[in-house]
Residue frames relative to the residue before (quaternion, step in Angstrom):
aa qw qx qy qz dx dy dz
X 1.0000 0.0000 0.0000 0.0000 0.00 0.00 0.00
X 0.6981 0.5343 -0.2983 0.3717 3.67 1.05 -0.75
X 0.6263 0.4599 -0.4089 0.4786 3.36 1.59 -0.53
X 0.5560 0.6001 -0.4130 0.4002 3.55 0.74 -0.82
X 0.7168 0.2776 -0.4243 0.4787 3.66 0.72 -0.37
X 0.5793 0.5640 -0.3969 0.4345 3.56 0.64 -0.50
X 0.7166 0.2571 -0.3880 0.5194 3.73 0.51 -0.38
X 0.5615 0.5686 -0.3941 0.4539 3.73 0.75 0.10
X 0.5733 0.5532 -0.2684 0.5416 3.92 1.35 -0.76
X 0.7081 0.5041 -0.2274 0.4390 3.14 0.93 -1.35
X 0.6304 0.5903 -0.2668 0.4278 3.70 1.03 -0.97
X 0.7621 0.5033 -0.1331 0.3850 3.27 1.47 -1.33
X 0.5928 0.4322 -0.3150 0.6022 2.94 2.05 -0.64
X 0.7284 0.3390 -0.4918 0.3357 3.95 0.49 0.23
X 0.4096 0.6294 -0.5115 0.4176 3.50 1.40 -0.05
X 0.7178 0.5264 -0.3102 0.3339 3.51 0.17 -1.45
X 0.4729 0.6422 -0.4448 0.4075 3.95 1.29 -1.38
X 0.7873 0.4797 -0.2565 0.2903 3.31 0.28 -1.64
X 0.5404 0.6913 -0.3459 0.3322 3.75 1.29 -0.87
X 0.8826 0.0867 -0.2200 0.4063 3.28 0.82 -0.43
X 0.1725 0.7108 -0.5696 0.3748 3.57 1.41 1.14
X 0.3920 -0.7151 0.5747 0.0683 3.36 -0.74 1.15
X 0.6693 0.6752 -0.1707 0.2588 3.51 0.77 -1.43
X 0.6932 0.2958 -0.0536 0.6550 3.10 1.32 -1.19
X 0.4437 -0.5836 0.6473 0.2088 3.63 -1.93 1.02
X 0.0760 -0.5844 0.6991 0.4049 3.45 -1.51 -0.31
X 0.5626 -0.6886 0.4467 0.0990 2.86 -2.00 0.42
X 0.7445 -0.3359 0.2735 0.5080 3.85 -0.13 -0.08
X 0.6997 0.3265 -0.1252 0.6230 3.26 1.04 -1.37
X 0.5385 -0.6925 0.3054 0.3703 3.93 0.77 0.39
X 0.5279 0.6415 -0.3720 0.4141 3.57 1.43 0.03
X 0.6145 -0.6792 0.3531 0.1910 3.38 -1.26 1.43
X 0.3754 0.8125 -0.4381 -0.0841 3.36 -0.98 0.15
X 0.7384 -0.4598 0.0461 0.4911 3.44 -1.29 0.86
X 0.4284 -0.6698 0.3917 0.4631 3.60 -1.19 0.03
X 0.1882 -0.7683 0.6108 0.0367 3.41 -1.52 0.00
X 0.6941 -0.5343 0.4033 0.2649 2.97 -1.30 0.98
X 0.3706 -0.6240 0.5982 0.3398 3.71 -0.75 1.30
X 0.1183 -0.7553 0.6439 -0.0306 3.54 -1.31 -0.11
X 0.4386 -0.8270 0.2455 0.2518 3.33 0.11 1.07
X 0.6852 0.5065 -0.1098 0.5117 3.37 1.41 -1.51
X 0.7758 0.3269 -0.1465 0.5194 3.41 1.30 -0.17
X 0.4166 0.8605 -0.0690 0.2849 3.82 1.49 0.09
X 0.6048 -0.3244 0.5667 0.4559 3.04 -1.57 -0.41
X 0.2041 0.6600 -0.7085 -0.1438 3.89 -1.14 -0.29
X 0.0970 0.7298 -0.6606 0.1469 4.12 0.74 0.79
X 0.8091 0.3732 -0.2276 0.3928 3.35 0.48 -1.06
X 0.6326 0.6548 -0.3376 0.2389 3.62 1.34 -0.35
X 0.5701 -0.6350 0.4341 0.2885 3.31 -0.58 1.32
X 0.1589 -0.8428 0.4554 0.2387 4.35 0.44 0.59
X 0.6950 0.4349 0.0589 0.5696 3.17 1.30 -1.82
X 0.0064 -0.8385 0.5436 0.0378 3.84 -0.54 0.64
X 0.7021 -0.2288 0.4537 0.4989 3.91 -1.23 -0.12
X 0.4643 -0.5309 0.6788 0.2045 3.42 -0.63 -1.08
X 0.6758 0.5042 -0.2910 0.4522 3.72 1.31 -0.73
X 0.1709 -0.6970 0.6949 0.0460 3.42 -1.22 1.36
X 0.6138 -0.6434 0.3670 0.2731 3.36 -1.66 0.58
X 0.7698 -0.3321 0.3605 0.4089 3.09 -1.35 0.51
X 0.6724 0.5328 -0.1065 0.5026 3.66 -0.65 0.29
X 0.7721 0.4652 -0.1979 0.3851 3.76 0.25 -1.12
X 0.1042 -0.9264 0.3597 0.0384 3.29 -0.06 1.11
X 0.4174 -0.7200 0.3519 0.4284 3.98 -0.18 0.67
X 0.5677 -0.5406 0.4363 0.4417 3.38 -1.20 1.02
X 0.5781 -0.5515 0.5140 0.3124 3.53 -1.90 0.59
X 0.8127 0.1497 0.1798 0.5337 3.27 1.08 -1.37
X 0.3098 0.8393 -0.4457 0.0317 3.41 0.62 0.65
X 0.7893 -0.4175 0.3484 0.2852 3.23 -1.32 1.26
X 0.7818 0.0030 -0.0554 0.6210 3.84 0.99 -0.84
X 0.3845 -0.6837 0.5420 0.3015 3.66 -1.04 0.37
X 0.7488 -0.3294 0.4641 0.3397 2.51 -2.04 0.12
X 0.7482 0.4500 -0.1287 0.4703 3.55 -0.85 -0.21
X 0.7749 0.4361 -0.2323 0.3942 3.86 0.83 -1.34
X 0.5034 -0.6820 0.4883 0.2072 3.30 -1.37 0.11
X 0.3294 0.7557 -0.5661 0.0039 3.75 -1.17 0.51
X 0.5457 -0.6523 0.4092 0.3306 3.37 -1.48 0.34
X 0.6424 -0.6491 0.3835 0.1374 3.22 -1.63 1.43
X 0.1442 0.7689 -0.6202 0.0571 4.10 -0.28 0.51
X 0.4161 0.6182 -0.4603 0.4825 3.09 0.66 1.66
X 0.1389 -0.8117 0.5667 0.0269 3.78 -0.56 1.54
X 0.5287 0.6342 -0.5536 0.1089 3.44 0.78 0.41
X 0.7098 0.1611 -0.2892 0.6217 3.92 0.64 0.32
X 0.4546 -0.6945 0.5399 0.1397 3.40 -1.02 0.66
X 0.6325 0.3039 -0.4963 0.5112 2.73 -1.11 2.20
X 0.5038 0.6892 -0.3341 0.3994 3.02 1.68 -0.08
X 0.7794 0.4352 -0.2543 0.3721 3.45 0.28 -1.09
X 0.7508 0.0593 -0.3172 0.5763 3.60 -1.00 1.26
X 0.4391 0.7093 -0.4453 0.3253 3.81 0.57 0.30
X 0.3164 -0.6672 0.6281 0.2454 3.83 -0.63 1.44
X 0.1099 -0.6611 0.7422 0.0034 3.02 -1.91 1.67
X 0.3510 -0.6891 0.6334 0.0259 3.19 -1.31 0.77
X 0.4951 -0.7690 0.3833 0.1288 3.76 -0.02 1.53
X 0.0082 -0.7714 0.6327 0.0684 3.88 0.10 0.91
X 0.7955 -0.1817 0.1603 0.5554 3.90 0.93 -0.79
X 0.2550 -0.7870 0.5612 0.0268 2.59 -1.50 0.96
X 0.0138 0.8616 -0.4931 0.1194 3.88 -0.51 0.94
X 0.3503 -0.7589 0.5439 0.0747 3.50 -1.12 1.19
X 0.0459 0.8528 -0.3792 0.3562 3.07 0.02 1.57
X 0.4155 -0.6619 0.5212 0.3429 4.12 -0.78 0.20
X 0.0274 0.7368 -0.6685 -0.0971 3.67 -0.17 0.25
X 0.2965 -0.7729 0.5558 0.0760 3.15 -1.73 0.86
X 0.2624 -0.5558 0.7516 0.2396 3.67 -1.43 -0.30
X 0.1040 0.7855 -0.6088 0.0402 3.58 -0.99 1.39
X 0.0296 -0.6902 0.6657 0.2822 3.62 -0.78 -0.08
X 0.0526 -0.7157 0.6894 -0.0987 3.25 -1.31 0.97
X 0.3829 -0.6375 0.6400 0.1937 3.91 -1.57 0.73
X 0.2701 -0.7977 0.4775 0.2506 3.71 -0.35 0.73
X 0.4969 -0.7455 0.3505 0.2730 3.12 -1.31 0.65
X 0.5906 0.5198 -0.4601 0.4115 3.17 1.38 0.88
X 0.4894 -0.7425 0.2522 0.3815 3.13 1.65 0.22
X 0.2378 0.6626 -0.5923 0.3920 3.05 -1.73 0.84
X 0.5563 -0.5305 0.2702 0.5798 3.61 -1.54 0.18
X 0.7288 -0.3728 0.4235 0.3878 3.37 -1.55 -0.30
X 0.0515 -0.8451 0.5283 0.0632 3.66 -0.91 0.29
X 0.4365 -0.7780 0.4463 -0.0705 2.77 -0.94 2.33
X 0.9142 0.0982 -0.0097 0.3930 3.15 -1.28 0.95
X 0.2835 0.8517 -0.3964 0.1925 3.60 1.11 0.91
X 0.0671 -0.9129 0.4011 0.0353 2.91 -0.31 1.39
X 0.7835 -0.2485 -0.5695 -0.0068 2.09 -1.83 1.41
X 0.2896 -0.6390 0.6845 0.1980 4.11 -1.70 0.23
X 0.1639 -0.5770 0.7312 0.3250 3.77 -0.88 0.07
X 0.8394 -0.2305 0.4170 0.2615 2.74 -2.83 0.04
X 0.7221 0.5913 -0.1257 0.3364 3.14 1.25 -1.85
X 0.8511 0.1267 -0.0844 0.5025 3.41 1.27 -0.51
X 0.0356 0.7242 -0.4085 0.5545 2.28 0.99 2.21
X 0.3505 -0.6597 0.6056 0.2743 4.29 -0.56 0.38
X 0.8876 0.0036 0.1053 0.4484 3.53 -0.50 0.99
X 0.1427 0.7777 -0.5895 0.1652 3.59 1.15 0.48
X 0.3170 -0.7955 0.5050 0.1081 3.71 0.02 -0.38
X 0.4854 -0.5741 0.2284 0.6186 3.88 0.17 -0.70
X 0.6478 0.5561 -0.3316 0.4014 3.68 0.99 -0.41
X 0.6151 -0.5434 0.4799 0.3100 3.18 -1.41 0.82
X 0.4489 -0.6775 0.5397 0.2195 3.29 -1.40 0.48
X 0.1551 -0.7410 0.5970 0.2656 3.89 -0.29 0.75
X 0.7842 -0.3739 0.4464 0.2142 2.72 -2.20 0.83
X 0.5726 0.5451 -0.3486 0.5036 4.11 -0.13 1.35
X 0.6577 0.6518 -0.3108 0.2145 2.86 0.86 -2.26
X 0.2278 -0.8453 0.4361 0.2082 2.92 -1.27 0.08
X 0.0315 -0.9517 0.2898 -0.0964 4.14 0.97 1.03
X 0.3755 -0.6564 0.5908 0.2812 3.45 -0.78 0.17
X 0.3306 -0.7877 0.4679 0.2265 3.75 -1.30 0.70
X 0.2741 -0.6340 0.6613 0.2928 3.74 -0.90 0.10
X 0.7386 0.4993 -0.3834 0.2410 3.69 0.27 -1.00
X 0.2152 -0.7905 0.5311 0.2159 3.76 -1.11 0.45
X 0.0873 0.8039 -0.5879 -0.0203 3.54 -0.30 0.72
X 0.8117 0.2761 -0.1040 0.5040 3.04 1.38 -0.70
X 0.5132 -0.4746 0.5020 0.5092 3.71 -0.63 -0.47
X 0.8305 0.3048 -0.0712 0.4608 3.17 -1.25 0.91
X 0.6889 0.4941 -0.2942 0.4413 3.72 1.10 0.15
X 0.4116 0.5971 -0.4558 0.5160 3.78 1.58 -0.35
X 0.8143 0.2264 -0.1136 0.5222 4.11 -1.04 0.02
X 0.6324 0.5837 -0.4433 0.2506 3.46 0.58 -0.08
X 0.5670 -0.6005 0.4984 0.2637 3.46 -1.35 0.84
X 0.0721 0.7513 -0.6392 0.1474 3.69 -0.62 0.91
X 0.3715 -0.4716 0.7995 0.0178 2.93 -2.00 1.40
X 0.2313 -0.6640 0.6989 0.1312 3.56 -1.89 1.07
X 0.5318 -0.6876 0.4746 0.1382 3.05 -1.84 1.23
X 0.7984 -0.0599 0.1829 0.5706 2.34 1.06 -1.66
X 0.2008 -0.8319 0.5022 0.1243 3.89 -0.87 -0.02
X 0.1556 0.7536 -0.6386 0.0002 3.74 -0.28 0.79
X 0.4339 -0.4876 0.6387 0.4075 3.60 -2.06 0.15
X 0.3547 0.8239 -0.4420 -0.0024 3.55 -1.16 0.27
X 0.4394 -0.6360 0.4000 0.4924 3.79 -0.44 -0.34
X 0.0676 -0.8765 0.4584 0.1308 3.43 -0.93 0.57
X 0.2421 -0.9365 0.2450 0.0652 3.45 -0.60 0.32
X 0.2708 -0.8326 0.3918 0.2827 3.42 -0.28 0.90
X 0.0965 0.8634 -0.4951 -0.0068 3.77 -0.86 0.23
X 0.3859 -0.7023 0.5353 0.2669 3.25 -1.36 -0.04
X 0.1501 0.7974 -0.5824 0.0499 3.26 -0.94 0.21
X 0.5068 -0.5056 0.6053 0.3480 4.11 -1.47 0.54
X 0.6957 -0.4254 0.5151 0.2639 3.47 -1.28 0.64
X 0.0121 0.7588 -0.6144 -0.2158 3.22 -1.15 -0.40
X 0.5967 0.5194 -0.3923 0.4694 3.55 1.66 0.51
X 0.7843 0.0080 -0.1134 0.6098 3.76 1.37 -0.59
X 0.6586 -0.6877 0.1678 0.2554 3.67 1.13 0.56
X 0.2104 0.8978 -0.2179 0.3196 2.51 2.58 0.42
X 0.2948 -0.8284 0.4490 0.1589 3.63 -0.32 1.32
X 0.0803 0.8697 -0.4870 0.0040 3.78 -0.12 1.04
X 0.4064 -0.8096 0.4138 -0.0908 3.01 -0.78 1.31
X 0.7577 0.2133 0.0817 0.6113 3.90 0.18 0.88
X 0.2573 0.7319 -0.6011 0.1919 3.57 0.93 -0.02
X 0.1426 -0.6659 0.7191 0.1385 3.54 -1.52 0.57
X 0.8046 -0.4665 -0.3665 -0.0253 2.35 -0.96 1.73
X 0.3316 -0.7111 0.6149 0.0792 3.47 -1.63 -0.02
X 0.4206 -0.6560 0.6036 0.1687 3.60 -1.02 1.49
X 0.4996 -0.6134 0.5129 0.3334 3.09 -1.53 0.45
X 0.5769 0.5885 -0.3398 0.4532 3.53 1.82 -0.63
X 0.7446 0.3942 -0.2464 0.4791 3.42 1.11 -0.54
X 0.4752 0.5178 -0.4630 0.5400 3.63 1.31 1.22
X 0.1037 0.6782 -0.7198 -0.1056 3.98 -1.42 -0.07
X 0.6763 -0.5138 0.4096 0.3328 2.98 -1.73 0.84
X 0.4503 -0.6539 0.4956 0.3524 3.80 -0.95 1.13
């Protein structure tokens, strides 16, 4: 009977160690591991805004010619939030625009978050007419997420392209989203 409580004491006194180890996540299955760098395309999206207004920024101009219309339909080959990929989108707008890759630390805190795809030029602090090279360093306007408006961001990456708002149903919990910001034209194919 005395070991049973000793190896119970002992269990309780390494469970507890771990309660206040900052360093390490638990996981689904309740087991610890190292931390890591949120990442947008590969993530959490608890905090991601799925469904938006419909309002674009000041500035944002409709594409001349875009590759899909308004109004039309294609299929999504895009993993940055889940439910996305192979998922039928339905074109709310199109716009010609710089889109970025940023990592930025929100300003509601937490870890930092790498490689978020996607920001435009347009919701950007002071974007000016030139493109922002891959380095810069900028403050955001745009909210997709909690904790991304005011934040302090480093670009990944920078492309010209058309981008595209849309709607579409999930394809991980059947969730109907509505206005999504945003969507490459590379990360679209004809339905």
């Amino acid at each position: 009977m005395k070991k049973q409580f000793f190896i119970l004491g002992m269990s309780a006194i390494v469970s507890l160690s771990g309660c206040g180890n900052d360093s390490s996540e638990e996981t689904h299955e309740g087991h610890l591991q190292e931390p890591k760098q949120q990442e947008m395309d590969h993530s959490d999206h608890s905090q991601m805004d799925h469904s938006s207004s419909g309002e674009v920024p000041g500035g944002l101009k409709d594409a001349e010619k875009p590759t899909y219309k308004v109004g039309s339909q294609a299929m999504m080959n895009a993993e940055h939030m889940e439910g996305m990929d192979g998922a039928e989108a339905t074109i709310v707008g199109a716009y010609d625009t710089t889109v970025y890759t940023v990592s930025y630390t929100p300003t509601t805190g937490g870890e930092k978050v790498t490689n978020h795809k996607w920001v435009i030029h347009e919701e950007i602090e002071n974007a000016g007419d030139e493109a922002f090279k891959p380095g810069a360093e900028v403050t955001l306007k745009a909210d997709h997420m909690k904790g991304m408006d005011g934040a302090e961001a480093v670009i990944d990456s920078a492309q010209q392209t058309t981008v595209y708002m849309v709607d579409y149903t999930s394809k991980a919990d059947g969730e109907k989203v509505t206005n999504h910001k945003w969507v490459t034209e590379s990360e679209l194919s004809p339905k």
